[in-house]
Structure formats: structure tokens, C-alpha cells
TORMARTOR-848156 format. One record per residue: residue number from 0; residue in three letters; x, y, z of N, C-alpha, C in turn. Coordinates in pm, whole numbers, plus 50000, padded with zeros to 5 digits. Each point is the difference from the previous one (the first is absolute). Layout:
N
k,r,nu,nv,nw,cau,cav,caw,cu,cv,cw
NUM,ALA,X,Y,Z,X,Y,Z,X,Y,Z
...
END
This chain:
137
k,r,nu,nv,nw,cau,cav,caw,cu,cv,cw
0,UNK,35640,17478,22144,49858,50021,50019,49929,49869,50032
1,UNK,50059,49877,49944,49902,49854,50035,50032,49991,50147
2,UNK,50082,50019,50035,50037,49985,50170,49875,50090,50105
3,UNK,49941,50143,49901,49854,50080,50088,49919,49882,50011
4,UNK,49956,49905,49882,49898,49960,49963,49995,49883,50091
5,UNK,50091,49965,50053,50013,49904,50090,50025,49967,50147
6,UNK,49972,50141,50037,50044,50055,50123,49832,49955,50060
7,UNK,49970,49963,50138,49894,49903,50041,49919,50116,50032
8,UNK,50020,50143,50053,49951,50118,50007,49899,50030,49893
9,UNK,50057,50003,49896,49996,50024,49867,49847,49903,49963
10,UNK,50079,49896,50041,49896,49883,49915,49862,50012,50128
11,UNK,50015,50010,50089,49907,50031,50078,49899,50106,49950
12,UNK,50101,50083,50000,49870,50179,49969,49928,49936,49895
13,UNK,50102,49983,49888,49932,49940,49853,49811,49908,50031
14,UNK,50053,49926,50106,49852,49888,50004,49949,50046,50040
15,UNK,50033,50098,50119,49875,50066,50045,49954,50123,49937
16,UNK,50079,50058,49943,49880,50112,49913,49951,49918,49906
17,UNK,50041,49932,49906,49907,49915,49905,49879,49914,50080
18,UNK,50012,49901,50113,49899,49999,50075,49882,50062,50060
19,UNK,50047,50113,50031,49939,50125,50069,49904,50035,49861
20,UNK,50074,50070,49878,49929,50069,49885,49928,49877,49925
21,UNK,50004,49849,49987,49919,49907,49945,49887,50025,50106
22,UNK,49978,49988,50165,49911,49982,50061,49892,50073,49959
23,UNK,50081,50172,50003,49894,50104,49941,49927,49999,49881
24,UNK,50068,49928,49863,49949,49992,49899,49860,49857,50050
25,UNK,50052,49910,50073,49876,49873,50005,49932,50120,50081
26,UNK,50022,50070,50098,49807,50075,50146,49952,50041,49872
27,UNK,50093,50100,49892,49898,50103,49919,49955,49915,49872
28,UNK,50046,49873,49975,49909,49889,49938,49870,49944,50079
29,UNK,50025,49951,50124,49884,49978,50049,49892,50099,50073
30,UNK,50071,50100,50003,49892,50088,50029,49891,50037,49846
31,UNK,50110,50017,49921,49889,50027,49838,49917,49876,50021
32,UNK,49976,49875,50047,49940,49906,49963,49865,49957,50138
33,UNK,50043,50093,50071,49910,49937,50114,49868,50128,49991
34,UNK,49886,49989,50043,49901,50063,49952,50006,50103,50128
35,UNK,50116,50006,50053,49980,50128,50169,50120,50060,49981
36,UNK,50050,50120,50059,50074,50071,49968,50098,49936,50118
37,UNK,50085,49947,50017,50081,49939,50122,50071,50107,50106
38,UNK,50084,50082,49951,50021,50100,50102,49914,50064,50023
39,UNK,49876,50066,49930,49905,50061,50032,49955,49954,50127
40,UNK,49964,49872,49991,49964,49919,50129,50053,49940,50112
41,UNK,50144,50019,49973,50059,49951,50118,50031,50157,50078
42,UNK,50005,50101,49900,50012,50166,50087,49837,49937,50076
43,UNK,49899,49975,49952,49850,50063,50066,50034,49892,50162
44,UNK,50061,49882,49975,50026,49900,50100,49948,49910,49982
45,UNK,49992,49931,49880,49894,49860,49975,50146,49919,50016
46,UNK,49962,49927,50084,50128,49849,50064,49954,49913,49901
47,UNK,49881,49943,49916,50053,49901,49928,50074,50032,49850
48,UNK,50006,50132,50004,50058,50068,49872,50159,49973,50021
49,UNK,49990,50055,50131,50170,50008,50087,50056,49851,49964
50,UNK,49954,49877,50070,49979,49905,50014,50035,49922,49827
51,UNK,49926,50060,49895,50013,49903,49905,50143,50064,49916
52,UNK,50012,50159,50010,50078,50052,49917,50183,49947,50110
53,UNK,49976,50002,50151,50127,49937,50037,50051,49856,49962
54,UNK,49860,49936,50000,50012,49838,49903,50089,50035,49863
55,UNK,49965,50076,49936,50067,50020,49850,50126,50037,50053
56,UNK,50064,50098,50079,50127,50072,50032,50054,49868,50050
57,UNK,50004,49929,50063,50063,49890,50054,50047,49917,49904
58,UNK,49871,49927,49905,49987,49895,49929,50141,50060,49916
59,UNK,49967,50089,49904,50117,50092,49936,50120,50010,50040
60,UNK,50048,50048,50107,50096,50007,50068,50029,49833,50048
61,UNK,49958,49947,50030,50042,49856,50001,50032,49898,49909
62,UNK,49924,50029,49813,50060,49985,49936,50096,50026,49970
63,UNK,50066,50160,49982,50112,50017,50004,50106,49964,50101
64,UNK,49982,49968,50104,50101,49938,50098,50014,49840,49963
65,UNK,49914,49927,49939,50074,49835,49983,50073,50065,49817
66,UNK,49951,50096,49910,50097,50011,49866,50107,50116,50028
67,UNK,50034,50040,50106,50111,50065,50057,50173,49889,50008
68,UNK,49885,49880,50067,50075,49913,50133,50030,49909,49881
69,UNK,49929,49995,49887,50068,49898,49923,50009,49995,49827
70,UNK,49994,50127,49991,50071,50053,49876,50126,50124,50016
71,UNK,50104,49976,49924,50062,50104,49974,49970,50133,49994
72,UNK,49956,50041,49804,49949,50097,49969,49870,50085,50021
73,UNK,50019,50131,50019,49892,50042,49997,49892,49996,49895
74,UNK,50054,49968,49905,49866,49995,49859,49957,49849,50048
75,UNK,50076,49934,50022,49923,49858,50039,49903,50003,50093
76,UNK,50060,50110,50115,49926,50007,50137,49862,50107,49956
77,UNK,49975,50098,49969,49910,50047,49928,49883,49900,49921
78,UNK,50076,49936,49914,49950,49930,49902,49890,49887,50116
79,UNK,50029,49959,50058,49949,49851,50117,49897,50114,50082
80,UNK,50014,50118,50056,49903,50091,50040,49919,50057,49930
81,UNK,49988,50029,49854,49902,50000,49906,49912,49834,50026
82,UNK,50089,49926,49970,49927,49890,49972,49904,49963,50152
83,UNK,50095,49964,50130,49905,49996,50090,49892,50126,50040
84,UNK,49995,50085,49937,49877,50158,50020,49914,49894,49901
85,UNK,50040,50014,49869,49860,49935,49922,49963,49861,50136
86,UNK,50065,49922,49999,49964,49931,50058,49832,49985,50158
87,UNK,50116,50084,50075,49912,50053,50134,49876,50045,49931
88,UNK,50011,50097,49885,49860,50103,49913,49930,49864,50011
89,UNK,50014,49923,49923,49928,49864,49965,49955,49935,50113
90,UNK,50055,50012,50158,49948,49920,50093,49887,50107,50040
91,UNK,50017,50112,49965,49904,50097,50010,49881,49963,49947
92,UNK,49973,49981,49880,49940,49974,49894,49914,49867,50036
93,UNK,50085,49883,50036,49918,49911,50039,49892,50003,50120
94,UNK,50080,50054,50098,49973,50035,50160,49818,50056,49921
95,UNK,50019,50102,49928,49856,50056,49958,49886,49906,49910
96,UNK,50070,49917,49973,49982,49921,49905,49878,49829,50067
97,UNK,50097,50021,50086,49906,49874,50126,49927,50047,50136
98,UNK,49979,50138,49978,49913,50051,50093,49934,50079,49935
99,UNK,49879,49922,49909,49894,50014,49940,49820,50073,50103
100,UNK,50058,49948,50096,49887,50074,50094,50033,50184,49993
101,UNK,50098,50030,50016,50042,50153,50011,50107,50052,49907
102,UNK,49977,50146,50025,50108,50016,49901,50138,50072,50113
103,UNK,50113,49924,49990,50103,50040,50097,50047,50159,49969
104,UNK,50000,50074,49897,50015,50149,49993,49945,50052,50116
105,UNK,49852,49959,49948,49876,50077,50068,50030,49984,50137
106,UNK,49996,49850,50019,50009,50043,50165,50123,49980,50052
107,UNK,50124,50029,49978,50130,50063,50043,49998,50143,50025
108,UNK,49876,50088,49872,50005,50127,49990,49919,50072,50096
109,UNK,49898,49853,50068,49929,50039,50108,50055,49969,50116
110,UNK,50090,49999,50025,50128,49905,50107,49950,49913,50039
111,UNK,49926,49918,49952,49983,49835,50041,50167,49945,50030
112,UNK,50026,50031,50135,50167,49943,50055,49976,49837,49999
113,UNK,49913,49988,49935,50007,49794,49989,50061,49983,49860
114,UNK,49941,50076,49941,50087,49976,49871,50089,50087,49971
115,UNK,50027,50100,50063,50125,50052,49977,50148,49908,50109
116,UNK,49916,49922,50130,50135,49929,50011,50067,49903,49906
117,UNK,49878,49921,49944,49964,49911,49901,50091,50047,49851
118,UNK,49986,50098,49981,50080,50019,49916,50165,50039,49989
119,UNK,49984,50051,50138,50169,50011,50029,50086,49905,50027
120,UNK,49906,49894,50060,50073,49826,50041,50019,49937,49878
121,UNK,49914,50014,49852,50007,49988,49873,50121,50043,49960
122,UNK,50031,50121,50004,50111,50072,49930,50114,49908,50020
123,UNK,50048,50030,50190,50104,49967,50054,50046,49845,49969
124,UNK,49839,49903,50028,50024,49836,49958,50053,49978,49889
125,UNK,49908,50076,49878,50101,49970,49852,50110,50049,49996
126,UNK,50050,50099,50052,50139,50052,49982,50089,49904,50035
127,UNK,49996,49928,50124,50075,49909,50036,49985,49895,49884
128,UNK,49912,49933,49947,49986,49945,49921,50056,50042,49838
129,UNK,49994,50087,49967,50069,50044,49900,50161,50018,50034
130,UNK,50039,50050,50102,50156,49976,50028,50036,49937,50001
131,UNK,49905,49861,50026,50076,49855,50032,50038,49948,49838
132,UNK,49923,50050,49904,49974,49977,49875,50160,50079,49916
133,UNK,49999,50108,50093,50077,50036,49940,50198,49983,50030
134,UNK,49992,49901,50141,50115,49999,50057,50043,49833,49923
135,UNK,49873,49908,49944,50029,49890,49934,50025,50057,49879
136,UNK,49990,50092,49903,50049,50024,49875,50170,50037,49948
END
């Protein structure tokens, strides 16, 4: 049976459904947290909704591709995609945090596509940045 577990097939499916099912658990985290319903709005066609929620799918998925590429285990690899999600949440957090003139919900939820590119170039920049963080550990 250790010989299944090691078969590259195997270890493949493994990352990607755990990848795949972490991503879903971070949209339906950040959707509880953002003040607009996100698919609601990307069905109606608001592009900076589109725009900020593909920023998150990337950022996510790109964390998991540098703790894929340089950890073994999957609990490790999991474990570094929890950590970079809080992470990205937090560049979230700031991003709202230094744009004290507006509130970025509000106008993402109004498709202001300036800040919804703004926020997707956010996502994707820290992700790289957090992978890099995570390929030196």
C-alpha cells in the first residue's frame, strides 16, 4: 500500500483536491467578510467584483503552487495555504485600511473597476510575495 501513496498520479490528485477544496473554504471565508454578495455580483456582471474575487483565486492558487513545489507533505502544504490565506486576508485588510477616503467594499460593490483592478494586482503581488516567503523556509 506505501508504494499507492507514492505513485506521482496519486500525489498529484491528492494536491489538487486539497488545493481545489482549501480555495473554496478561503471564496466562502471571504465572501462572509466582504459587505457584497460576490457571486451574486459577478452573475449580475459587475467586473470589479469579477476582477477582485479572480485576484483572490490566483493569489490562492499561487500560494499553493510555491508550498506544492517545496514541501513534501500535504499537511505541511495545507498548513503554508492556511497561513498565506490569513495572510493575503490581511493585505486585504490593510489595502482598506490606507484608503481612508472610500470604502473599497462599497465601491468594488459598485464596480468601481479601479479598485477592483487594484485589488486583484494586490492579491496576485502578495502571493508572489508570500511564496517567496515560503520557498525560503
Amino acid at each position: 500500500m506505501g508504494g499507492f501513496w507514492e505513485n506521482d498520479l496519486v500525489i498529484q490528485t491528492a494536491n489538487y483536491s486539497v488545493a481545489v477544496l482549501c480555495t473554496l473554504v478561503f471564496l466562502v471565508t471571504f465572501e462572509m467578510i466582504t459587505k457584497y454578495k460576490g457571486w451574486e455580483e459577478i452573475r449580475n456582471g459587475n467586473i470589479a467584483v469579477a476582477m477582485a474575487t479572480g485576484g483572490k483565486i490566483f493569489g490562492i492558487a499561487n500560494i499553493f503552487r510555491f508550498s506544492i513545489m517545496h514541501h513534501d507533505s500535504i499537511l505541511i502544504m495545507v498548513g503554508w495555504g492556511f497561513f498565506g490565506y490569513f495572510l493575503l486576508l490581511t493585505g486585504y485588510f490593510i489595502f482598506e485600511f490606507l484608503t481612508p477616503k472610500f470604502n473599497i467594499d462599497e465601491e468594488i460593490a459598485k464596480d468601481n473597476r479601479a479598485v477592483g483592478l487594484i485589488a486583484m494586482v494586490i492579491s496576485i503581488g502578495l502571493s508572489y510575495v508570500i511564496g517567496a516567503g515560503i520557498i525560503s523556509s
